[in-house]
Backbone of each chain as ProteinMPNN parsed JSONL, in Angstrom:
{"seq_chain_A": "XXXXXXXXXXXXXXXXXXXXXXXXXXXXXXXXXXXXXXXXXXXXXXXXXXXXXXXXXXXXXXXXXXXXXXXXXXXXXXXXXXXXXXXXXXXXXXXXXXXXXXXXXXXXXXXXXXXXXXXXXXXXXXXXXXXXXXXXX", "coords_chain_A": {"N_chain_A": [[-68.475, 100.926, -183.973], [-67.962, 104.034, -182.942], [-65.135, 106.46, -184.212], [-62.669, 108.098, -182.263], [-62.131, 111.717, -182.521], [-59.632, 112.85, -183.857], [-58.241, 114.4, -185.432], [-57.559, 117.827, -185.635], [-58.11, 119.701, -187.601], [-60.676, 118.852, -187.947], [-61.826, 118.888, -185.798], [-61.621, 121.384, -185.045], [-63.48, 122.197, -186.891], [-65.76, 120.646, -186.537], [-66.429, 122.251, -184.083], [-67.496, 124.856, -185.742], [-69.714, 123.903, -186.777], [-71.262, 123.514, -184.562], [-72.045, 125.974, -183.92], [-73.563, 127.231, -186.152], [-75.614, 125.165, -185.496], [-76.097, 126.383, -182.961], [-77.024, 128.798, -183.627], [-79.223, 128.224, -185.107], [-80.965, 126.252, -183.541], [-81.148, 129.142, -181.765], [-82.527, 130.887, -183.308], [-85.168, 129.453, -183.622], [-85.806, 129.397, -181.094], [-86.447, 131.739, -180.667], [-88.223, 132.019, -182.614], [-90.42, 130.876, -181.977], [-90.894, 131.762, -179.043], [-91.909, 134.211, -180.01], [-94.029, 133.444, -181.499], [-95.692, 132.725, -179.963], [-95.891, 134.828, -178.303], [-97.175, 137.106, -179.709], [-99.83, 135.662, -180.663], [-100.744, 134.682, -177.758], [-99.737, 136.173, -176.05], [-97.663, 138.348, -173.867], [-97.728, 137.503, -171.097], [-98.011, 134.764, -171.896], [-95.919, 134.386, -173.387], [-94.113, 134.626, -171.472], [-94.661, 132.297, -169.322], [-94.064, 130.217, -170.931], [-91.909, 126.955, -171.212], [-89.427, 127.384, -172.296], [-88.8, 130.275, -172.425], [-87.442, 130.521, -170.2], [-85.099, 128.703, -170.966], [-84.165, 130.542, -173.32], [-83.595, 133.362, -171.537], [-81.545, 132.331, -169.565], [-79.509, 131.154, -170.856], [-78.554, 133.499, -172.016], [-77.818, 134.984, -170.071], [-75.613, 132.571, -169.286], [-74.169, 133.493, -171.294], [-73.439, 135.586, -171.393], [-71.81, 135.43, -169.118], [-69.457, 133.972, -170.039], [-68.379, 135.314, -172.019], [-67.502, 137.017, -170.262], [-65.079, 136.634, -169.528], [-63.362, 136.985, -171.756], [-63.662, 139.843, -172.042], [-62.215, 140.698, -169.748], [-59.919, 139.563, -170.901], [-59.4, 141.264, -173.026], [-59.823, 144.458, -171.895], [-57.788, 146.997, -171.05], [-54.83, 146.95, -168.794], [-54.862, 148.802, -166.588], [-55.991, 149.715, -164.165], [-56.25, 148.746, -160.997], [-57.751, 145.896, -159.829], [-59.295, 145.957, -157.363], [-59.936, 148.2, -156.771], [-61.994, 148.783, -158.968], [-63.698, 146.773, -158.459], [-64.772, 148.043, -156.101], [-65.694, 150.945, -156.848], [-67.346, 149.676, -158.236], [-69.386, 148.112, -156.356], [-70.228, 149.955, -155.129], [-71.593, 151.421, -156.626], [-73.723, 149.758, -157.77], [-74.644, 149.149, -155.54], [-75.895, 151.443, -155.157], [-77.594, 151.428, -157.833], [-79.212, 149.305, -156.388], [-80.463, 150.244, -154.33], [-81.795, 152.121, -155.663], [-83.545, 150.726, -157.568], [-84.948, 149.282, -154.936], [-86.547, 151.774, -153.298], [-87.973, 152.529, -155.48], [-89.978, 150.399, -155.734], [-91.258, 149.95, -153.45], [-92.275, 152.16, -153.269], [-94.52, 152.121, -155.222], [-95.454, 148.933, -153.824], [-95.248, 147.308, -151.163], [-93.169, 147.807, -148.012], [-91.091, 145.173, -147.61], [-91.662, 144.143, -149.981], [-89.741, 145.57, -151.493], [-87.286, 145.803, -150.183], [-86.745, 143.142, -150.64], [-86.996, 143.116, -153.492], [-84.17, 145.413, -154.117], [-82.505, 143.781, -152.862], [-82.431, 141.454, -154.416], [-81.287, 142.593, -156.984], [-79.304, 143.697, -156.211], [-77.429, 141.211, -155.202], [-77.352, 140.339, -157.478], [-75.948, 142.276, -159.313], [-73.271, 141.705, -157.72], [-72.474, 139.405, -157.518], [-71.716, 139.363, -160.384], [-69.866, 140.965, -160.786], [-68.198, 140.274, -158.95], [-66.747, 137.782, -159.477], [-66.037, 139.038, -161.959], [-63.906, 140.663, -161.152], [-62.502, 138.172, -159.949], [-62.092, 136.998, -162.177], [-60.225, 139.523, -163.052], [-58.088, 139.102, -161.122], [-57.215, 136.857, -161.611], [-55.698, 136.679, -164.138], [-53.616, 138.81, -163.497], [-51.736, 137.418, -161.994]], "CA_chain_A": [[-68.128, 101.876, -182.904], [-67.468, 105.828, -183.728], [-64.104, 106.621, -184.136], [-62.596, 109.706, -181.533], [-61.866, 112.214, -183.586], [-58.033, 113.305, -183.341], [-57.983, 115.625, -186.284], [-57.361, 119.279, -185.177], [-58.732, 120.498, -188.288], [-62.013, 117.958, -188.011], [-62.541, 119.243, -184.029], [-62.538, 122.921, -185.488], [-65.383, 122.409, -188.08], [-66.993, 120.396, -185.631], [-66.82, 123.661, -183.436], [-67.953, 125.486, -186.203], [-70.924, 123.291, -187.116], [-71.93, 123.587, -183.459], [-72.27, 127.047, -183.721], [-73.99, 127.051, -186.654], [-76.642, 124.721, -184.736], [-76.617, 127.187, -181.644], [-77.579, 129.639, -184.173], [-80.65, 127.237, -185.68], [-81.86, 126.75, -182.254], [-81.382, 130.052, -181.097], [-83.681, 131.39, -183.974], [-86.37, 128.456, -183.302], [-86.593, 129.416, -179.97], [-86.781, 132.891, -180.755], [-89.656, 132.075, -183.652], [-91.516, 130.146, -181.052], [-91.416, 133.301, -178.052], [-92.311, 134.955, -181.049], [-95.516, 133.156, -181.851], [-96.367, 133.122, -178.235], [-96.389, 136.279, -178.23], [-98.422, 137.173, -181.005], [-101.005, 135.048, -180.621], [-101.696, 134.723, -176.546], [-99.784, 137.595, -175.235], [-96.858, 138.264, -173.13], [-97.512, 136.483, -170.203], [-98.066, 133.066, -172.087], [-94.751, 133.92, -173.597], [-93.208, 134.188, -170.275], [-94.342, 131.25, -168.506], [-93.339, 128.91, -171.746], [-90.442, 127.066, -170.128], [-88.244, 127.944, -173.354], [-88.426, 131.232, -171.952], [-86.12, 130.35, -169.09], [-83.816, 128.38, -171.779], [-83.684, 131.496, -173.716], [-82.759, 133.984, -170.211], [-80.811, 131.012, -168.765], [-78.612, 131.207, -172.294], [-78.283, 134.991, -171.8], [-76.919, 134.849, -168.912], [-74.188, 132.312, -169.107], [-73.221, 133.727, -172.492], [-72.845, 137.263, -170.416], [-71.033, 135.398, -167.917], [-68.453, 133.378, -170.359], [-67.965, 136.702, -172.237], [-66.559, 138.316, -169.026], [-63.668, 136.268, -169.743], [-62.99, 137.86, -173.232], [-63.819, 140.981, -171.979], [-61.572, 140.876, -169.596], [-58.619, 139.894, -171.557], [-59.409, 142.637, -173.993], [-59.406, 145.677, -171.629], [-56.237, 147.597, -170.548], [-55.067, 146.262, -167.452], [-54.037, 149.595, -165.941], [-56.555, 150.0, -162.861], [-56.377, 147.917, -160.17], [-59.067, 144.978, -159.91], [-59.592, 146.317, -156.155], [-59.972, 149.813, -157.262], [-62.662, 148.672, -159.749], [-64.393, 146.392, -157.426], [-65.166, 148.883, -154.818], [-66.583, 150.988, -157.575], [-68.88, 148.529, -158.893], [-70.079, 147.971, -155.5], [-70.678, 151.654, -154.486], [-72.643, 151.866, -157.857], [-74.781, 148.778, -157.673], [-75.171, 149.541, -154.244], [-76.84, 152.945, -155.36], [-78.764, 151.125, -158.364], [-80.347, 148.617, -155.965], [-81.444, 151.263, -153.538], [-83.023, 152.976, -156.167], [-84.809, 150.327, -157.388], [-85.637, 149.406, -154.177], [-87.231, 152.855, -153.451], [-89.057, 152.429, -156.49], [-90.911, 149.431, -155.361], [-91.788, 150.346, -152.547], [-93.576, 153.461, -154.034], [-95.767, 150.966, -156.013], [-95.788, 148.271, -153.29], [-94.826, 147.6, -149.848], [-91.732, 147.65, -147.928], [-91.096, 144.014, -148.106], [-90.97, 143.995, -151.865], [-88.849, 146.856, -151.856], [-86.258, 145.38, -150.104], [-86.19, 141.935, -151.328], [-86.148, 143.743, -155.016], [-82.891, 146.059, -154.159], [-81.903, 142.786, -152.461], [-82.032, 140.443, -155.511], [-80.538, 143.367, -157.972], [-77.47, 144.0, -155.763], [-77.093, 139.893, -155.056], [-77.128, 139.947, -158.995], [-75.132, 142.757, -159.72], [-72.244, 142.023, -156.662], [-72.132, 138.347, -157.913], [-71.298, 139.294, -161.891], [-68.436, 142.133, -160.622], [-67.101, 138.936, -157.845], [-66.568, 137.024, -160.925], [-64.988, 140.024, -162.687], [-62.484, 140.641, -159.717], [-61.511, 136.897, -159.548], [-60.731, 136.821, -163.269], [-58.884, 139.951, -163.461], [-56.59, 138.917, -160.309], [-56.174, 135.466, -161.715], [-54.569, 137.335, -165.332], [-52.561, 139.477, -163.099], [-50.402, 136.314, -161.518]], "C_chain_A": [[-67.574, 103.169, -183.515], [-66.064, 105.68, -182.937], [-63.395, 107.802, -183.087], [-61.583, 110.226, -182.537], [-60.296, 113.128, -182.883], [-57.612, 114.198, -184.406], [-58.091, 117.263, -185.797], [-58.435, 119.964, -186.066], [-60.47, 119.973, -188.174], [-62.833, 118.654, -186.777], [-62.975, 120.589, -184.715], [-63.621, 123.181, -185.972], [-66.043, 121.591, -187.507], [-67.525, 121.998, -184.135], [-67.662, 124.495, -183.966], [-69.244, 124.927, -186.91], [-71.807, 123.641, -185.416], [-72.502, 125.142, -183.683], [-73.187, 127.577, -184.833], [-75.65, 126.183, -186.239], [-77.234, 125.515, -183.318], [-77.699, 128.023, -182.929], [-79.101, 129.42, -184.803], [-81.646, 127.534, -184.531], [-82.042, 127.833, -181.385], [-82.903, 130.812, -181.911], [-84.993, 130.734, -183.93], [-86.835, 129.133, -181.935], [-87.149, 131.096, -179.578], [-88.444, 133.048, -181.344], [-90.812, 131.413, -182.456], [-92.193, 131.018, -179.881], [-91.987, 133.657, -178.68], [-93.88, 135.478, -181.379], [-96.498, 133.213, -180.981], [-97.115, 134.408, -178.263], [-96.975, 137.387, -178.987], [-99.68, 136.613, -180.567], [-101.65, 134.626, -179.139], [-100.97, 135.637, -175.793], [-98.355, 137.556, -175.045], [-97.033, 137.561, -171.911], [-97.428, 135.098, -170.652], [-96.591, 133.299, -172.176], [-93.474, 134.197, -172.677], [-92.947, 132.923, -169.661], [-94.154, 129.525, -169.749], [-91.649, 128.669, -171.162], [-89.112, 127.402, -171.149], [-87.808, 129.432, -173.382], [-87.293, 131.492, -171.443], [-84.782, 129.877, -169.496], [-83.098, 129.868, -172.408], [-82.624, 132.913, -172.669], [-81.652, 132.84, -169.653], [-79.45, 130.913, -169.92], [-77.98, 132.444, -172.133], [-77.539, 134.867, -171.175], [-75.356, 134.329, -168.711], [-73.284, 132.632, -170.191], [-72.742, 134.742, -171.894], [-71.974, 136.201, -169.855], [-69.387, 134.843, -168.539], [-67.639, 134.539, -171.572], [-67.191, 137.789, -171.767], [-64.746, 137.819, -169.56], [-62.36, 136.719, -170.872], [-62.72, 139.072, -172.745], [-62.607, 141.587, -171.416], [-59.847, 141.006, -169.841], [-58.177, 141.067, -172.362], [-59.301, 144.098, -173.866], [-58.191, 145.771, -171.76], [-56.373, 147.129, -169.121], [-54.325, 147.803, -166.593], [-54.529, 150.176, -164.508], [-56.486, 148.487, -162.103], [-57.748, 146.896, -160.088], [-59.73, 145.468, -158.819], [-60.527, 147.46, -156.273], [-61.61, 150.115, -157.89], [-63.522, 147.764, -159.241], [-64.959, 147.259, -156.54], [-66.331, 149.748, -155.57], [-67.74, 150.743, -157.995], [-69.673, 147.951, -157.689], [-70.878, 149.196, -155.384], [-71.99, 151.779, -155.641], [-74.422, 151.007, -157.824], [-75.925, 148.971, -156.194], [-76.718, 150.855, -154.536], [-78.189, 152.16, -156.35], [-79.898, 150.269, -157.219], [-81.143, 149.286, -154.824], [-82.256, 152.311, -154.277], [-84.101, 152.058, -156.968], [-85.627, 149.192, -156.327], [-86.84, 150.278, -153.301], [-87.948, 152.635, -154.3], [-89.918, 151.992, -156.332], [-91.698, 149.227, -154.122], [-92.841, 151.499, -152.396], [-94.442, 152.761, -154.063], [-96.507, 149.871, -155.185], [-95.731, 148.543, -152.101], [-93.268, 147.456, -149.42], [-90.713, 146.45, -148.287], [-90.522, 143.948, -149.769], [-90.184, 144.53, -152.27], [-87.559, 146.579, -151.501], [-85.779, 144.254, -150.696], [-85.785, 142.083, -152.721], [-84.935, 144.18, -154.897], [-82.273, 144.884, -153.506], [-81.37, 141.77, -153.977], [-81.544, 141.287, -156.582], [-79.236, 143.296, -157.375], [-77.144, 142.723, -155.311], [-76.51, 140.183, -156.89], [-76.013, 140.5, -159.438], [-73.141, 142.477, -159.374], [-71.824, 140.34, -157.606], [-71.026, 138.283, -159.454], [-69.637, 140.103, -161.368], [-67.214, 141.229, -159.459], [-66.388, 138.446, -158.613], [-65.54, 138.017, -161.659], [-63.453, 140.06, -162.019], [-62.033, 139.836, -159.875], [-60.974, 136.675, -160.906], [-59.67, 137.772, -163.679], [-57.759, 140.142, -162.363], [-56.275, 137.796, -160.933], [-55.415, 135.934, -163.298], [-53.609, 137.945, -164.896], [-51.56, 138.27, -162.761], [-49.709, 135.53, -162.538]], "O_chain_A": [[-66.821, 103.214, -184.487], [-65.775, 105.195, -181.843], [-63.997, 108.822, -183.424], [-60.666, 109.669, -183.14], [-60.082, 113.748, -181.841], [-56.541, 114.781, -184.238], [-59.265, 117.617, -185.681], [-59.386, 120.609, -185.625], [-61.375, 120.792, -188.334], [-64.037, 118.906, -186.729], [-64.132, 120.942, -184.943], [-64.489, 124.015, -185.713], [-67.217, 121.618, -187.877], [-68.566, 122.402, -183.616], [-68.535, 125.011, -183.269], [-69.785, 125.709, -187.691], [-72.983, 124.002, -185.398], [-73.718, 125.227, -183.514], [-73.745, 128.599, -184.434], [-76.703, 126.626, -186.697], [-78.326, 125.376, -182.767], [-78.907, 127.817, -183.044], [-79.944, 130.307, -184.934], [-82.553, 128.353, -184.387], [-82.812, 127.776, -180.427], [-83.953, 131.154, -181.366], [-85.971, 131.432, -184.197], [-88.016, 129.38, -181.691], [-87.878, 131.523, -178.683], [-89.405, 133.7, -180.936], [-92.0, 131.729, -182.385], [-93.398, 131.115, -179.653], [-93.134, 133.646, -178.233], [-94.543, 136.51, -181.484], [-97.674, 133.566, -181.06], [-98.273, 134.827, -178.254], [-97.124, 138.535, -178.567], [-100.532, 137.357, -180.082], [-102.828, 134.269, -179.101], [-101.535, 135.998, -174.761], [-97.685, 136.885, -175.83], [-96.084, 136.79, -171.769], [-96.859, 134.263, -169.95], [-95.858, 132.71, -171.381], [-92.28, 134.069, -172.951], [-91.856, 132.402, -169.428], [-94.135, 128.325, -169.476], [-90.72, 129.419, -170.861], [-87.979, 127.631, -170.727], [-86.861, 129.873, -174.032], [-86.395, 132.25, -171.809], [-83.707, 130.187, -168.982], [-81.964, 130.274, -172.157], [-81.48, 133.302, -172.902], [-80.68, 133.514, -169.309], [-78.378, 130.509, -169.47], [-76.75, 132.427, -172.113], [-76.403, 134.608, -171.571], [-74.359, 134.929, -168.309], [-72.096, 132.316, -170.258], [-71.516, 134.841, -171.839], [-70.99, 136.238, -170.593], [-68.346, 135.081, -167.927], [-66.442, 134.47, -171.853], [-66.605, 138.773, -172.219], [-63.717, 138.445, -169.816], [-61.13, 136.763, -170.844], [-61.587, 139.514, -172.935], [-61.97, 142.503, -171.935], [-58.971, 141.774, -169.443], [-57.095, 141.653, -172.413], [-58.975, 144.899, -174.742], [-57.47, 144.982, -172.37], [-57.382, 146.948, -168.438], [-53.234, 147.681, -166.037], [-53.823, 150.89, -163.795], [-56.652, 147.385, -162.624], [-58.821, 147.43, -160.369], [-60.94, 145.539, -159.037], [-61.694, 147.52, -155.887], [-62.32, 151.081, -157.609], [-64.591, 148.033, -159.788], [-66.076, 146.829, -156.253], [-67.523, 149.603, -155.298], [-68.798, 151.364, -158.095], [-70.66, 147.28, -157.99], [-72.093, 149.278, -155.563], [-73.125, 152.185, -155.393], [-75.591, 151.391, -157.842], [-77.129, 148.953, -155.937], [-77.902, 150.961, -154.217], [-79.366, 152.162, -155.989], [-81.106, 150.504, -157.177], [-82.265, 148.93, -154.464], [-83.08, 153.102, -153.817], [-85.275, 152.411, -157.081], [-86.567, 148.467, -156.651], [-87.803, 149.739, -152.757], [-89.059, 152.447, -153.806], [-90.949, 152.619, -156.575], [-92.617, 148.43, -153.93], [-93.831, 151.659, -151.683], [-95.219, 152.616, -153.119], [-97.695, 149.626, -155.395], [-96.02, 149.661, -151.675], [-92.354, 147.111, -150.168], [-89.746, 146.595, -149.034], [-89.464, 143.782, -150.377], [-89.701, 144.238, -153.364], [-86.642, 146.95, -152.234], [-84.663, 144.195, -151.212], [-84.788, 141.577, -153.237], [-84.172, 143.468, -155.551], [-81.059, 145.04, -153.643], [-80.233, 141.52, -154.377], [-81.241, 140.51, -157.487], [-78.226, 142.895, -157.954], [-76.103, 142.941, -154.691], [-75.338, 140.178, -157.265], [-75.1, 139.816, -159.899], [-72.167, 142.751, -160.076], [-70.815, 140.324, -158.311], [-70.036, 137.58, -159.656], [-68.519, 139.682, -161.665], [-66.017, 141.407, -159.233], [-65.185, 138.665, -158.474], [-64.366, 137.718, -161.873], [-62.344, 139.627, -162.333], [-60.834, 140.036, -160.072], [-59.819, 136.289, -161.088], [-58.644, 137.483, -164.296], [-56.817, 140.931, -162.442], [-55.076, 137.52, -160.941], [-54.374, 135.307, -163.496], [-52.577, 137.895, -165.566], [-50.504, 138.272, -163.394], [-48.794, 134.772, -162.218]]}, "seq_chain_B": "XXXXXXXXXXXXXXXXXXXXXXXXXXXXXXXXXXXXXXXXXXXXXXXXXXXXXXXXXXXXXXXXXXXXX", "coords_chain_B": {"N_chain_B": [[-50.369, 129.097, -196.353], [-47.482, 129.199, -198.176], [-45.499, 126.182, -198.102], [-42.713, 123.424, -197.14], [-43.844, 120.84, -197.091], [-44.73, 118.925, -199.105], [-42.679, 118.122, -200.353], [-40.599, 117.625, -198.874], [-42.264, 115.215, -197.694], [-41.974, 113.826, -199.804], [-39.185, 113.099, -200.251], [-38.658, 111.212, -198.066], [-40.043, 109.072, -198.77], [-43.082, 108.858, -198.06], [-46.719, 108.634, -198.395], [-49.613, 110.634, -198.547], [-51.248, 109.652, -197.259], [-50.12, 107.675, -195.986], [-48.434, 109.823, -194.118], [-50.246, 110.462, -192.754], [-51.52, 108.691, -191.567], [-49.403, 108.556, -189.337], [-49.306, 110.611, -187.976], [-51.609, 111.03, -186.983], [-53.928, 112.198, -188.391], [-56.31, 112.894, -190.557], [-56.396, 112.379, -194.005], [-56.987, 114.352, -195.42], [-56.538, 116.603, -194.609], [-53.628, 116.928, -194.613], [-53.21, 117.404, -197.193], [-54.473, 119.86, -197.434], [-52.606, 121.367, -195.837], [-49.911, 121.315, -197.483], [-51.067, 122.19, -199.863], [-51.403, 124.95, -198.648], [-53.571, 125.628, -197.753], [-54.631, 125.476, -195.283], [-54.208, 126.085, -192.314], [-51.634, 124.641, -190.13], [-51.869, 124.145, -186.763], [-49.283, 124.699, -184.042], [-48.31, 122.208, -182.736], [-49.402, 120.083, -184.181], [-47.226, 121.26, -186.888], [-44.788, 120.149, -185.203], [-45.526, 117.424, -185.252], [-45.314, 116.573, -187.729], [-42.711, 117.689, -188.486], [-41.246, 115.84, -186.93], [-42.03, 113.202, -187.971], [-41.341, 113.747, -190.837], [-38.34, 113.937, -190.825], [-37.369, 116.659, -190.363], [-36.217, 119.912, -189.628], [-38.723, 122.737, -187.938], [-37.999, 125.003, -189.4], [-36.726, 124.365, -191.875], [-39.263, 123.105, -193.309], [-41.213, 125.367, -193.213], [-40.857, 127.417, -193.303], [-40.663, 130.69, -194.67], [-40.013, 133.324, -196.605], [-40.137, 137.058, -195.583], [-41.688, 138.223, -197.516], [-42.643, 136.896, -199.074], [-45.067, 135.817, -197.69], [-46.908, 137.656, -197.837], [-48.092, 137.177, -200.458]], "CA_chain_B": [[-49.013, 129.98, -196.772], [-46.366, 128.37, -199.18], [-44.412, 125.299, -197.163], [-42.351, 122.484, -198.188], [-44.193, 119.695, -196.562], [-44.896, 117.818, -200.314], [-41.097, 117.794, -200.811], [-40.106, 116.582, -197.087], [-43.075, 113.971, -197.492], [-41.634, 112.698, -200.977], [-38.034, 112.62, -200.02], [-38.905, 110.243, -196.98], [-41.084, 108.486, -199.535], [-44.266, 108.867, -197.872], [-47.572, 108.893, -199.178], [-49.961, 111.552, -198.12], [-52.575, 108.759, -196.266], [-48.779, 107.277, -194.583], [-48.052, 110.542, -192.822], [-51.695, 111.098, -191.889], [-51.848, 107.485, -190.043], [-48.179, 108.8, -188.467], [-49.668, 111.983, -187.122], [-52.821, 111.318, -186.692], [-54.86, 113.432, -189.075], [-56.791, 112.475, -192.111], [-55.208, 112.654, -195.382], [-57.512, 116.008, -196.427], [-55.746, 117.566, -193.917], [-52.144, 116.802, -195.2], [-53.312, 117.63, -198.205], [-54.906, 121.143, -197.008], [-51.403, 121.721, -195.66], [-49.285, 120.831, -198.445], [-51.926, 123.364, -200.639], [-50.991, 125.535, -198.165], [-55.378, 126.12, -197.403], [-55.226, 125.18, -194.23], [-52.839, 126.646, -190.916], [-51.812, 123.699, -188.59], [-50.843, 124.113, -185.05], [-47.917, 124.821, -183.716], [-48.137, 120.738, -182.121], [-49.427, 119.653, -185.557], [-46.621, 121.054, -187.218], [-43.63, 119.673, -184.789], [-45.182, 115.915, -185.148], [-45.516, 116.305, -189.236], [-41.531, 117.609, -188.481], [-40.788, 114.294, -186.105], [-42.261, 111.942, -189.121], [-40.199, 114.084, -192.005], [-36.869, 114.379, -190.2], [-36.632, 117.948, -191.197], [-36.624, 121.462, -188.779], [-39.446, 123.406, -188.316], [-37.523, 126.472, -190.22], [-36.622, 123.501, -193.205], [-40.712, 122.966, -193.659], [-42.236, 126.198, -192.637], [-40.177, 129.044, -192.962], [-41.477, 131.579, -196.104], [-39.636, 134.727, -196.355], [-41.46, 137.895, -195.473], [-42.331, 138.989, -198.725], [-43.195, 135.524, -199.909], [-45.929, 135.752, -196.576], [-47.939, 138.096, -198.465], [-48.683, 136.476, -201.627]], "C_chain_B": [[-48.356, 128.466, -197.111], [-45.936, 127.437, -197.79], [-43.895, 124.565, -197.908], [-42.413, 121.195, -197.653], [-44.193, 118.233, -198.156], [-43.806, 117.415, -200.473], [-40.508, 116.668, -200.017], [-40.807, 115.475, -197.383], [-42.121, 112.849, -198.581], [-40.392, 112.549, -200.555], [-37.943, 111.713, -199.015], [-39.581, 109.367, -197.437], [-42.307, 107.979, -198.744], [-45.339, 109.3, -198.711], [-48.136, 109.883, -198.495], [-51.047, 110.721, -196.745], [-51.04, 108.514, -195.409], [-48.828, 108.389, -193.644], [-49.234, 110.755, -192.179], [-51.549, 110.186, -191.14], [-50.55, 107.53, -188.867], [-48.655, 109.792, -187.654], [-50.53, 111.599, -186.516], [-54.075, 111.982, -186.864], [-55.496, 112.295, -190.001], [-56.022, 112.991, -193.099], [-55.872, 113.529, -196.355], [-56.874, 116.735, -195.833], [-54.405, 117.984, -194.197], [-52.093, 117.843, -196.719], [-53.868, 119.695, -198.269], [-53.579, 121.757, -196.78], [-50.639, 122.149, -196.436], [-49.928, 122.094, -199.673], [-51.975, 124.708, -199.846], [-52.774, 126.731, -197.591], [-55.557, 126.109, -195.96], [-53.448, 125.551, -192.458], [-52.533, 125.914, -189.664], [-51.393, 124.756, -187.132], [-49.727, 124.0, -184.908], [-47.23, 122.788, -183.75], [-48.385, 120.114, -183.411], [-48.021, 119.593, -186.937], [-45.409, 120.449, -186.813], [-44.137, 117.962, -185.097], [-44.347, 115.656, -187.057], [-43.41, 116.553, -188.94], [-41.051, 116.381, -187.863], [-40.356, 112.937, -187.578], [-40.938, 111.91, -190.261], [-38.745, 113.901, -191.928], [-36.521, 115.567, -190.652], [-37.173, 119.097, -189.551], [-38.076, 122.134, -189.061], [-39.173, 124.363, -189.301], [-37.631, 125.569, -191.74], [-38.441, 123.347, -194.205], [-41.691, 124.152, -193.664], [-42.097, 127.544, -192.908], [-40.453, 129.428, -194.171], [-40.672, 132.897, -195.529], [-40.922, 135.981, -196.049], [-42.173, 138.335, -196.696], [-43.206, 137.661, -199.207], [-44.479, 135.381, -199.008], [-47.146, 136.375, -197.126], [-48.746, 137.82, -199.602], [-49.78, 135.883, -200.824]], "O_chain_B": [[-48.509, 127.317, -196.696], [-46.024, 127.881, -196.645], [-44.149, 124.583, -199.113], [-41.443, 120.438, -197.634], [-43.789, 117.071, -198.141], [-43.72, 116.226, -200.779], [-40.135, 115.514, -200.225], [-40.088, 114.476, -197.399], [-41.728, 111.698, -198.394], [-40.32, 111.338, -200.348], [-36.811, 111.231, -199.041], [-39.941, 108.569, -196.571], [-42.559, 106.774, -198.749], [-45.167, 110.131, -199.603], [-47.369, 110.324, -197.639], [-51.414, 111.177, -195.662], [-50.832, 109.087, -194.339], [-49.182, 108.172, -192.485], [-49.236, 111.232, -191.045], [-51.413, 110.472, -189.95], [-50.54, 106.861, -187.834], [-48.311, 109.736, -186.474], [-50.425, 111.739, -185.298], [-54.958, 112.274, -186.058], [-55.184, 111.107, -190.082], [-55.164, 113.871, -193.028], [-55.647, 113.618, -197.562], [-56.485, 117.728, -196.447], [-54.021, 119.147, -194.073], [-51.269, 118.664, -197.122], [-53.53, 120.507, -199.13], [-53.32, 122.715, -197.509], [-50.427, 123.36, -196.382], [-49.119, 122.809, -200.265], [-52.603, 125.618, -200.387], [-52.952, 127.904, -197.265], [-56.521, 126.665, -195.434], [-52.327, 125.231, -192.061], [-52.893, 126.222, -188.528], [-50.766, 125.78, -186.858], [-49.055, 123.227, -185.59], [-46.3, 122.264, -184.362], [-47.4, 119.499, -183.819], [-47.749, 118.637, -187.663], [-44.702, 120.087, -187.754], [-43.206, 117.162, -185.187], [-43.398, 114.982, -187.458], [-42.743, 115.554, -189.209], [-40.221, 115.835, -188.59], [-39.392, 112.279, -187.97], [-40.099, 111.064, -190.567], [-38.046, 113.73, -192.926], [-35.484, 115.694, -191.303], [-38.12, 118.996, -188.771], [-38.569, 122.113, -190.189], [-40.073, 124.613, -190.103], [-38.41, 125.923, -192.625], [-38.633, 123.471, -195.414], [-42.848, 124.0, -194.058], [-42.87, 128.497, -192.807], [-40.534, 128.498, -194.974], [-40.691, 133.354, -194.386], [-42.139, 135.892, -196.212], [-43.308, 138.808, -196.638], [-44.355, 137.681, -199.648], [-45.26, 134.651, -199.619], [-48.255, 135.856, -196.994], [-49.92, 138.174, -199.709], [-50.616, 135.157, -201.362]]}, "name": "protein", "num_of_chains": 2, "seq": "XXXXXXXXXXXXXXXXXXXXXXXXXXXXXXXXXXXXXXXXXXXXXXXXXXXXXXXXXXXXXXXXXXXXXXXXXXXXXXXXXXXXXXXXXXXXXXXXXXXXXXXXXXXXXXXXXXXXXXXXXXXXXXXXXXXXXXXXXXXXXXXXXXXXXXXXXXXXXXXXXXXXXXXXXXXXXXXXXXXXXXXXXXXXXXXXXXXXXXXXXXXXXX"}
């Protein structure tokens, strides 16, 4: 039976072996898009589902990053202040590339695009807000 | 950084494997310590103080100048 490991120093360099293995499989799955995409295009190397690992990785590394980030600013604006902001803004990006798509397509697409940008954008800056009120208390 | 965990250990006549199976470490770790390679934890160092019978300041404390070496 494996032992649980109660060494402090043992957990760390098992941390740091992990990361060391992200880094393996990050470059594998990079070399593999890679080859995709070389040899049958960009669309193959979209709909390979290691695609979605790779974006799907992105993502929650952005998202567990906020948490850093946020410790690391200055805390001298209000979270509120800076929320409203980041609405007003997003707001503007997803009406412009809603406009956009609508050029190219129809209305329909145009909204559901500036729809799923400002879902995306409003969601990441929700997240922001709730961790820099929960540092303020 | 310098400590005086080897001292504390031997005056309690422990071995380096004894205090590891007291703490709860392995006995590279003690030994990392003790060589002064390796920077426990705050919680790491109060048990290794529990085992020794000595203060954190008695085991830990390095003047400032001595910090830079």
């Amino acid at each position: 039976m494996m032992k649980k490991i109660t060494d402090e120093r043992l957990k760390l360099k098992n941390l740091e072996n992990i990361r060391v293995l992200f880094m393996v499989q990050t470059i594998g799955i990079i070399g593999i898009l890679g080859y995709d995409l070389v040899t049958k295009g960009m669309g193959s190397m979209t709909d390979n589902p290691v695609w979605y690992v790779l974006i799907l990785t992105g993502v929650v590394s952005a998202y567990l990053s906020m948490s850093i980030s946020v410790d690391h600013e200055s805390s001298k604006n209000s979270p509120k202040k800076g929320l409203i902001i980041s609405i007003v803004v997003s707001t503007f990006i997803a009406i412009g590339f809603g406009v956009l798509v609508t050029f190219t397509g129809d209305l329909g697409a145009g909204i559901l695009v500036g729809g799923i940008v400002f879902v995306c954008f409003l969601a990441s800056y929700l997240y922001l807000y709730y961790l820099r009120t929960k540092r303020q208390n | 950084m310098k400590n005086n965990v080897k001292i504390a250990r031997v005056q309690v006549n422990l071995t380096q494997q004894q205090l590891a199976e007291k703490i709860g470490v392995t006995r590279q770790t003690i030994s990392l310590i003790e060589k002064g390679k390796y920077n426990p934890t705050l919680k790491l160092c109060l048990s290794i103080c529990d085992v020794v019978q000595k203060s954190l300041d008695e085991l830990f404390w390095v003047d400032k100048e001595e910090r830079t070496k």
